[in-house]
N, C-alpha and C positions, 0 to 999 in steps of 0.2 A: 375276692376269690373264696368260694366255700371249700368246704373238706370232708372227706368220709365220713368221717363223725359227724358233724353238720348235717349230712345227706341223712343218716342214721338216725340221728334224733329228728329231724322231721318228718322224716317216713312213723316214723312211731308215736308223732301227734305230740310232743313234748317242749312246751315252752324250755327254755334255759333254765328258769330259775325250778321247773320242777323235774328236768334232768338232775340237776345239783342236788335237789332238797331230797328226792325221792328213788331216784336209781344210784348214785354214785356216795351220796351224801360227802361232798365237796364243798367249798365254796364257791358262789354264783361268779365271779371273777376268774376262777379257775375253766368252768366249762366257756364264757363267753371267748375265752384265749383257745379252748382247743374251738370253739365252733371257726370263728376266725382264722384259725389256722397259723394263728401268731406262733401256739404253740402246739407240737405235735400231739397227740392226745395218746394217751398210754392204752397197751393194747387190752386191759384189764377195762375199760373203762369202753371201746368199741365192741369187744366181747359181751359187754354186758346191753349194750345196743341191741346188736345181732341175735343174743338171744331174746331179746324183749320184741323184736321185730317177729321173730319165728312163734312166738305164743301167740302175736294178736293175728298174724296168718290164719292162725291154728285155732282160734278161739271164731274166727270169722264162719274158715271152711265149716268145722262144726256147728256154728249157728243155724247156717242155710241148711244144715243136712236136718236137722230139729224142725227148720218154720217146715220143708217139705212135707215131713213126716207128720206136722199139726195141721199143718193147711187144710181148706175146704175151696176146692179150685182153684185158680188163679190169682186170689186175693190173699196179700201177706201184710198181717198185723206188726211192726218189729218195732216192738219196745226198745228204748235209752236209758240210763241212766239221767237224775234231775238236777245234778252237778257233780262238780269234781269229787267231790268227800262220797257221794252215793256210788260213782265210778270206781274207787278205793272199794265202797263195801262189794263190788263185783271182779276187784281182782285187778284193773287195769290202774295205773297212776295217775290219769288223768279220763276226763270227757271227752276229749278230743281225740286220745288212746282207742277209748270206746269206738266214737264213733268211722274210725279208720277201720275196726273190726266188723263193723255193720256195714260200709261201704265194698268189703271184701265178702263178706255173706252176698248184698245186694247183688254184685258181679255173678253169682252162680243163680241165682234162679232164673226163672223160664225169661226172654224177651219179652212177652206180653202180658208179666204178672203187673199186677195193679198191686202198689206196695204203700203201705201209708206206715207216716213215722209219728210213735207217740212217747211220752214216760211212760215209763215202764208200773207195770201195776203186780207185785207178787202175786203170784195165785190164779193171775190170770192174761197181762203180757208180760212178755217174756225178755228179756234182755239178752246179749251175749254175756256170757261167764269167763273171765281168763285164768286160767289153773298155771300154776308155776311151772316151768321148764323143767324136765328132771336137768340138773347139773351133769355136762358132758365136762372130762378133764381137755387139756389143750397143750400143746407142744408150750405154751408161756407158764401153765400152771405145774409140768410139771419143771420147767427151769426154777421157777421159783421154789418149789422144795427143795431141789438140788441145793440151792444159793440159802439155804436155812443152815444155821450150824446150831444143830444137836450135841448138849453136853449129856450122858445119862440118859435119851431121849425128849431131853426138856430144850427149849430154847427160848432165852428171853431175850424179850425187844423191849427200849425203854425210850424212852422221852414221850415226847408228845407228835406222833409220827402219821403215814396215811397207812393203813393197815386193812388197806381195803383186797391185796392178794391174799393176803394170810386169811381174811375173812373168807375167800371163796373158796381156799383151801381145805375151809371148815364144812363149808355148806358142800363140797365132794362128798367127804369124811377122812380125807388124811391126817388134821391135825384136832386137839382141841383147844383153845384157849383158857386162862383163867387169868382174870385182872389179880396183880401183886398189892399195885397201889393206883391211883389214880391214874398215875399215868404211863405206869410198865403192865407189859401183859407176858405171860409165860406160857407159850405152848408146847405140847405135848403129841406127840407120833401116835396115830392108832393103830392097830393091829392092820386095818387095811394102808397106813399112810409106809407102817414099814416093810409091807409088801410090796406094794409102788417102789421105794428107793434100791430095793433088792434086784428090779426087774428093769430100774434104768440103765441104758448105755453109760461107757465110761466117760467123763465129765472131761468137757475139750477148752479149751482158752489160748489166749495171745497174750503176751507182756510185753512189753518195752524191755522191762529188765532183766528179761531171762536169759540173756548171754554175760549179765552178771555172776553167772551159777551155772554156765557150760552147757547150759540149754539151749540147741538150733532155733535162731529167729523166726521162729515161722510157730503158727499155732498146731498145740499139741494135743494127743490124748492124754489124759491125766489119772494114774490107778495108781490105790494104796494097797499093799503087798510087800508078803516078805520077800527079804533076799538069799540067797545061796549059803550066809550065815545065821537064816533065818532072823533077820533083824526087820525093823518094821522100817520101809521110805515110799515115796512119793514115786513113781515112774513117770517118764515124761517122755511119749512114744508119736513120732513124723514122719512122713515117708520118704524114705531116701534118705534117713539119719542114723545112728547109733541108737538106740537107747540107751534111755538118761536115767541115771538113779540117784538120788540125793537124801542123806538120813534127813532126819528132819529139822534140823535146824536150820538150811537153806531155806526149805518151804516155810518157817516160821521168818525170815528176815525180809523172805517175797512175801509176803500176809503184810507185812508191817509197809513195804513200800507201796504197796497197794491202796492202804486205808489211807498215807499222807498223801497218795495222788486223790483220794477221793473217790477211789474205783471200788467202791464197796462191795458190790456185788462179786466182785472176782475175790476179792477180800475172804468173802465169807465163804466163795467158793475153794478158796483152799482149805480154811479153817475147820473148813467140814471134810476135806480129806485127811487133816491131818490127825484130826480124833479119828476117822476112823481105823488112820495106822496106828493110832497108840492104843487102838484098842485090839491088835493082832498082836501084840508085845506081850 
């Protein structure tokens, strides 16, 4: 049984081993489990498919619109790259990348052109070029900032981890990185990353344990704001319940139950509410 992904990276002319090496930079073990479908493939890594798919579209339709405009009649000269590494110097990851964008060219010119295929010669045939995607953000990138906990605007990640969101983060322009040591990296909020966090909806989740803390079982909206005493807590708002307010040291013992289940992400998604109530204190 193949899978999206799978479908993805073939539509985009990419062996496994130069999905891994050259888009995702993973290990070759890791994409052969999501091509298989053993394991699901994360949506940062089909993102980065989808975008790769839409340039060599894009790098095609533009070709054809160039041989048009060089052509002399119905005859079309359409250069390739002479291997993989020459494909690179033209933008795409591979020759087979390439050539997906040249069979996508090929598709729009007339029916009756006479098309002849050679390497490419600067100066005088021409190959397709693939220019980078501009970075569009996505309902995953912007969960992932959400699920960042800024201490001071800084937030460091340490071990030896896959930091391939945070990386795309960068390439938006929300965060920026700087390596501490080998193998912590410490990033930093841009002026445009703290306008995004400013402009997201209130941050939602589900727990198990939050009828430990008098919170309705059901998943909630999550806001840090003061209260009637002006004190800084967590609000925890469902429909068809109370609203829940708790100072903060509930939400610091839900943080903690969190990280021993292993649910990080929720983890850090409080941890990042809860700075930001101590920062209305």
């Amino acid at each position: 049984m193949s899978s999206v992904y799978n479908l993805l990276r073939e539509s985009c002319g990419l062996s496994q081993a130069e999905a891994a090496d050259f888009i995702h930079e993973v290990r070759l073990d890791t994409v052969k489990s999501w091509s298989s479908d053993r394991r699901p493939a994360p949506q940062f890594a089909v993102n980065q498919l989808q975008s790769l798919l839409r340039t060599i579209r894009d790098a095609g339709e533009q070709f054809a619109k160039d041989l048009k405009m060089r052509s002399q009649g119905d005859v079309f000269i359409i250069g390739h790259a002479h291997h993989d590494d020459d494909a690179r110097v033209c933008g795409f990851p591979s020759l087979s990348s390439q050539m997906h964008s040249i069979a996508i060219a090929i598709s729009l010119l007339p029916d009756d052109a006479e098309i002849r295929l050679t390497p490419r010669v600067r100066g005088s045939i021409a190959a397709p070029i693939m220019e980078k995607e501009k970075m569009v953000a996505t309902q995953t990138d912007r969960q992932a900032l959400q699920g960042m906990t800024f201490k001071n605007g800084r937030c460091l990640t340490q071990g030896n981890m896959n930091r391939r969101k945070f990386e795309r983060l960068e390439e938006i322009g929300w965060i920026k990185g700087i390596s501490v040591n080998i193998s912590d990296v410490e990033y930093y909020l841009t002026p445009s990353g703290r306008n995004e966090l400013a402009t997201l909806p209130a941050a939602r989740m589900y727990s198990k344990h939050f009828t430990k803390f008098g919170i309705p079982d059901i998943e909630c909206e999550i806001e840090a704001r003061r209260d009637n005493l002006n004190l800084p807590r967590l609000f925890f708002r469902s429909p068809g319940n109370p609203l829940c307010g708790l100072d903060l040291g509930g939400p610091s013992q839900l943080r903690q139950l969190l990280e021993h289940d292993g649910d990080h992400a929720k983890a850090q998604l409080i941890g990042r509410l809860i700075e930001q109530a101590r920062k209305l204190a």
